[in-house]
C-alpha atoms as one frame of an Amber mdcrd trajectory, in Angstrom:
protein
   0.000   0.000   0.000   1.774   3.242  -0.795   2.654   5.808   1.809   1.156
   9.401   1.646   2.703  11.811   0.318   5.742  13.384   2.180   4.621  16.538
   3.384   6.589  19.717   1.240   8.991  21.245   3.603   8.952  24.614   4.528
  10.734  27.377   3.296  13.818  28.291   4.967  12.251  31.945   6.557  14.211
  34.991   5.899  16.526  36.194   8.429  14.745  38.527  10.996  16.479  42.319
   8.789  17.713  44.330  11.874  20.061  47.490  11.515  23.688  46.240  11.322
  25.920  47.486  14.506  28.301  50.306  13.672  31.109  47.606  14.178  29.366
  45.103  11.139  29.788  48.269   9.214  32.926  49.519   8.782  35.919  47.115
  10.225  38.419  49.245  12.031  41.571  48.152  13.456  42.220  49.719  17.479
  45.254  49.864  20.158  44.347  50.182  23.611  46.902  51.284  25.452  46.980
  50.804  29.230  48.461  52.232  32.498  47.852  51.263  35.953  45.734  54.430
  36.459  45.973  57.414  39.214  43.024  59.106  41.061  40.840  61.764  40.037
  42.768  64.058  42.454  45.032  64.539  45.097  42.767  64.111  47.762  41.726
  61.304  50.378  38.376  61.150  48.942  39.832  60.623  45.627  42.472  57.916
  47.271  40.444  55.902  48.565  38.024  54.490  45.517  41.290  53.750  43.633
  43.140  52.379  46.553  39.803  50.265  46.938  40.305  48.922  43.537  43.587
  48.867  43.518  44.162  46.701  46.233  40.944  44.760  46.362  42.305  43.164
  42.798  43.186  39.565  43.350  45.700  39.693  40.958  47.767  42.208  43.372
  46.898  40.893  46.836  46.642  36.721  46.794  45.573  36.319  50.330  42.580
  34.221  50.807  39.758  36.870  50.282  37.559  37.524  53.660  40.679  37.840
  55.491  41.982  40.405  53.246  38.441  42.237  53.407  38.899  42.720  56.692
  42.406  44.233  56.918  41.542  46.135  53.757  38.260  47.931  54.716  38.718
  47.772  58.584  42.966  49.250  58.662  43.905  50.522  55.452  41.080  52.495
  53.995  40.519  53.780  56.948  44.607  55.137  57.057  46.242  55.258  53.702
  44.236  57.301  51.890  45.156  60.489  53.608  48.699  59.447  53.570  48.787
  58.833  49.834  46.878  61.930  48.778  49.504  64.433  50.590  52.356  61.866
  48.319  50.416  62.396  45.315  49.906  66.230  45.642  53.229  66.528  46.048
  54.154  65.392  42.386  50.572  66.889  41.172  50.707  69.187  38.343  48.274
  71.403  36.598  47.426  68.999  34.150  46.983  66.766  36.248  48.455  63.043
  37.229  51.809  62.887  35.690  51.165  59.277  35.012  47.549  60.172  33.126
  49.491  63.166  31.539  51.607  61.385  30.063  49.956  58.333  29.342  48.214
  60.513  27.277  50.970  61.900  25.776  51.913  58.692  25.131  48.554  57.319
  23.558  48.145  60.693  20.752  51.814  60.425  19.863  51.545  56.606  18.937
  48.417  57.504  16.992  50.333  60.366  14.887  53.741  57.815  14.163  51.256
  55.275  13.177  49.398  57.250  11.062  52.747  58.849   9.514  53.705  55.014
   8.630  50.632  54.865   6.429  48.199  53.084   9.505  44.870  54.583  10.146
  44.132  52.899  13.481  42.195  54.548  16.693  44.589  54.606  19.777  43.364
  55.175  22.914  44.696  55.627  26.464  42.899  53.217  29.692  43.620  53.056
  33.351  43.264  49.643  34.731  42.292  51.298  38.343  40.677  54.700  37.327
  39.442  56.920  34.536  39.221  56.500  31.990  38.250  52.667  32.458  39.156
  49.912  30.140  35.558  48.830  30.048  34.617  52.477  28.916  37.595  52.215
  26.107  36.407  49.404  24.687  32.559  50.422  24.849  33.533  53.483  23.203
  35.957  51.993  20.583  33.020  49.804  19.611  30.769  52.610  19.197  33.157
  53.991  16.629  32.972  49.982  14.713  36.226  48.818  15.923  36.644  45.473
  14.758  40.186  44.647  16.153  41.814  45.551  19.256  45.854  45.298  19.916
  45.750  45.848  23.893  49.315  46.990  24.344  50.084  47.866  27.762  52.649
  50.417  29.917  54.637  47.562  31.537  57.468  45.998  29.885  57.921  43.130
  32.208  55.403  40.809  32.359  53.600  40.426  35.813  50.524  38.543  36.993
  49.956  41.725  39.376  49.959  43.663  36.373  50.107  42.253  32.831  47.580
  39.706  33.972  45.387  42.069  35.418  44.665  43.704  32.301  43.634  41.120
  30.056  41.234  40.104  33.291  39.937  43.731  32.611  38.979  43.154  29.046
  37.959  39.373  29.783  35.629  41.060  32.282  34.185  43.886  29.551  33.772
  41.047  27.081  31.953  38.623  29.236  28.851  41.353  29.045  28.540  41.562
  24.896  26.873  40.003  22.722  29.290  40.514  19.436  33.084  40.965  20.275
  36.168  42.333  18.328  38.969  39.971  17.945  41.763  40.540  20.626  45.876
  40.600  20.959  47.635  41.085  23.824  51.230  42.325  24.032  52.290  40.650
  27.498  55.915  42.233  27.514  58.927  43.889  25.559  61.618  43.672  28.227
  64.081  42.994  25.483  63.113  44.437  22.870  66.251  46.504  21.329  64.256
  49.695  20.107  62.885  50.364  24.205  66.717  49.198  25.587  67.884  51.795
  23.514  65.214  54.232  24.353  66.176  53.676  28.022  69.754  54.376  26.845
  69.421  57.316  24.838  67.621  59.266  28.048  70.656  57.958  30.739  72.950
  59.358  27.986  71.217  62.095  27.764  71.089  63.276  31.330  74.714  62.662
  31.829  76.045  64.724  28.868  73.753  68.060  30.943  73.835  66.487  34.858
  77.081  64.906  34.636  77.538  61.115  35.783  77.496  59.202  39.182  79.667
  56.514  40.391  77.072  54.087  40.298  73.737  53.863  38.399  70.906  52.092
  40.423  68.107  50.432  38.400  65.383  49.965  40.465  62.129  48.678  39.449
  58.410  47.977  40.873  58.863  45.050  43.687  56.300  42.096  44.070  55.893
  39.577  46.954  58.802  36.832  46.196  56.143  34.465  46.503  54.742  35.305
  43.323  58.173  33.995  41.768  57.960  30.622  43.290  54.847  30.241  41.656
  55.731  30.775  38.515  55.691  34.638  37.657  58.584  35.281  34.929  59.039
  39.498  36.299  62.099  38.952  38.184  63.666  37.075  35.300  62.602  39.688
  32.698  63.633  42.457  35.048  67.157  41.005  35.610  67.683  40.673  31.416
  66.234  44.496  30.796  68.991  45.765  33.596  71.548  43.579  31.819  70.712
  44.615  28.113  70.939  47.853  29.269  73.851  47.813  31.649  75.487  46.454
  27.876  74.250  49.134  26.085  75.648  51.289  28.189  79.145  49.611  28.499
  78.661  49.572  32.560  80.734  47.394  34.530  79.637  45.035  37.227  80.752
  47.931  39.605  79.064  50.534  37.978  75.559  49.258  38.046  73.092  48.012
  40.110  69.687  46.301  40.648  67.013  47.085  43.082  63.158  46.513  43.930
  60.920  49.513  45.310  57.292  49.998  46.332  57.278  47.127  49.162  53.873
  46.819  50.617  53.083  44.972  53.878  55.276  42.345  55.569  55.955  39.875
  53.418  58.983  39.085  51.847  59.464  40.791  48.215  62.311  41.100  45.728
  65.350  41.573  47.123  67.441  43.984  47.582  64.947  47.020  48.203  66.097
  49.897  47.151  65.685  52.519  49.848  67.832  50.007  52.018  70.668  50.244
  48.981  70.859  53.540  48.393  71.538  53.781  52.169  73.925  51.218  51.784
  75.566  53.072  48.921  75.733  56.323  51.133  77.490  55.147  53.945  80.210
  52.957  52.561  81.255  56.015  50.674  79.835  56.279  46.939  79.561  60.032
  46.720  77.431  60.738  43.705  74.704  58.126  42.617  72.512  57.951  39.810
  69.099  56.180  39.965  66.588  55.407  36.976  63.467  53.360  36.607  63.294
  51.041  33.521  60.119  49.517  34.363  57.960  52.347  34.083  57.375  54.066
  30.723  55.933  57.577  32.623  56.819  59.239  35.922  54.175  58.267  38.606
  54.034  58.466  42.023  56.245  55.938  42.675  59.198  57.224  40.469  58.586
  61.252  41.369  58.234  60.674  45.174  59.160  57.072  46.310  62.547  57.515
  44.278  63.016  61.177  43.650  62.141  62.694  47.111  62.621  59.995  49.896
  65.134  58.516  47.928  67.279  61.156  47.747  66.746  61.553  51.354  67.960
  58.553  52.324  71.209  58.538  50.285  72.075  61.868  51.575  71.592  61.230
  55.213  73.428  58.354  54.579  76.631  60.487  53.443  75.922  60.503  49.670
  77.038  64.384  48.394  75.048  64.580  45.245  71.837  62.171  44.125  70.410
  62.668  40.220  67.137  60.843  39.435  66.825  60.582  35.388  63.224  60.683
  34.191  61.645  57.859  32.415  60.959  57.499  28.823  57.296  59.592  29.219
  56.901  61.098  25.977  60.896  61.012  24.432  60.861  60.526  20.492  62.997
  57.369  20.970  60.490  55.489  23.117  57.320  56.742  21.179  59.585  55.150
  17.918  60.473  51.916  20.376  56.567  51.679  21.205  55.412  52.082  17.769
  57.691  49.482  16.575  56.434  47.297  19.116  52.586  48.357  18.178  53.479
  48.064  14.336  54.918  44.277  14.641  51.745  43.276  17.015  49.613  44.309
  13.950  50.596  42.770  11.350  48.045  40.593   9.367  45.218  43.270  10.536
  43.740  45.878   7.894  44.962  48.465   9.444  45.096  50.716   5.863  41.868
  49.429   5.143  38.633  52.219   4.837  38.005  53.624   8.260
């Protein structure tokens, strides 16, 4: 007995037309580049929101969570934020942060030796702690139809507390949409030879108009030792940017050394400190030293008053006669070449001469 018929099928309906997203219109190739951020001002109601942030981040403080709750909210927001605030208006300037200023800086003169190589791209300065936000950044840069996003980021060494924290940042934004650009991540240029000799150039610099110390002290952002044990390749990274650049520079063994600021709390962290050293170096008779800070790209806090002020104070009481901080890379034509090249290289394979 035959079958029935099959029934016919259906047609296949027509997509549901809704207007295309700026982004599905015009592909657009971005660099976000990030800083660890400053507060709004140099006050303790301004402090204490970033220190909040700051130091409620996992990725900075790995203590097992309630405990740290307590001695965060119940001790040190309750202390440190008037203590910072009277460190940061010390180094405050009319613009502003030094370390937004010239992250700034930083961000428009990428965009304008980009562009002069031929790449239209958007580039855009983010604070991983404060404003502007790297969830604001990238809501914005989608807005404009950003398609691609290079996240290039203000710390040549690669650190969990830092490096890590970042891409969290964007993993965070990009958990909440619906469509996303595609993503690269530069996680470090500690060696890269363009930023060595950017680091080089400004040393040279300052000695040919300051004259040159005895020794020069390299002395870059400390983390808990800890962190090393478990795997976290900063010290490493550190160790081969001093020694590329203690190369570069033709510095002896004698003439250089390597130190670890910013210690916070009692644990152990990377050894030697360098307030400790530069005491060290005062009292057994090193008259003139010269300190610099390879690790961060623009002056901050901790490179303007941690190094410049109470570090000169403690290598003059010490016995030191003369102490010369040189300024970091901020906004130097040889580091905004180094960064480009390290921004153009990361790009590669993206449209970045395509329409805009």
């Amino acid at each position: 007995m035959p079958g029935n018929p099959a029934p016919a099928s259906a047609p296949t309906p027509a997509p549901t037309r809704v207007p295309a997203p700026a982004f599905a219109q015009s592909p657009r190739t971005a660099v976000l580049w990030c800083n660890l951020g400053s507060p709004d001002a140099p006050t303790a109601a301004a402090v204490r929101p970033y220190l909040a942030d700051f130091l409620g981040d996992p990725r900075v403080v790995e203590i097992p969570r309630a405990i740290w709750a307590l001695i965060l909210h119940g001790i040190i927001l309750r202390t440190r934020p008037a203590k910072s605030a009277a460190k940061y208006a010390s180094v405050w300037t009319p613009e502003g942060s030094p370390l937004k200023v010239f992250t700034q800086k930083q961000a428009t003169l990428l965009a304008g030796w980009l562009g002069e190589r031929g790449h239209r791209v958007a580039v855009r300065d983010a604070m991983r702690y404060a404003n502007p936000s790297i969830a604001s950044r990238l809501d914005a840069l989608q807005a404009e139809g950003a398609t691609r996003v290079l996240v290039l980021q203000a710390y040549p060494q690669y650190s969990a507390t830092t490096t890590a924290s970042v891409i969290d940042a964007v993993n965070d934004w990009s958990r909440k949409q619906r469509r996303l650009p595609e993503f690269r991540f530069v996680n470090d240029y500690h060696d890269d030879p363009a930023y060595i000799d950017a680091l080089a150039q400004g040393i040279e610099k300052h000695w040919k108009t300051e004259g040159r110390g005895e020794v020069l002290l390299m002395s870059f952002h400390g983390i808990p030792a800890r962190n090393i044990a478990l795997g976290d390749p900063y010290q490493a990274q550190c160790l081969q940017t001093a020694r590329l650049l203690a190369a570069r520079l033709g510095l002896s063994a004698a003439q250089h050394r390597v130190t670890f600021q910013s210690r916070f709390g009692r644990a152990k962290w990377l050894e030697p400190y360098t307030e400790p050293t530069l005491r060290e170096l005062g009292a057994s008779g090193v008259k003139r030293v010269d300190v610099v800070c390879p690790g961060f790209p623009a002056d901050c806090l901790e490179t303007l008053e941690e190094i410049a002020m109470e570090g000169r104070e403690a290598f003059m009481h010490a016995g030191g006669q003369a102490f010369s901080y040189i300024p970091c890379l901020n906004d130097s034509p040889a580091w905004i070449t180094a960064l480009a090249g390290i921004a153009e290289r990361n790009l590669a394979g993206w449209p970045t001469q395509a329409a805009q």
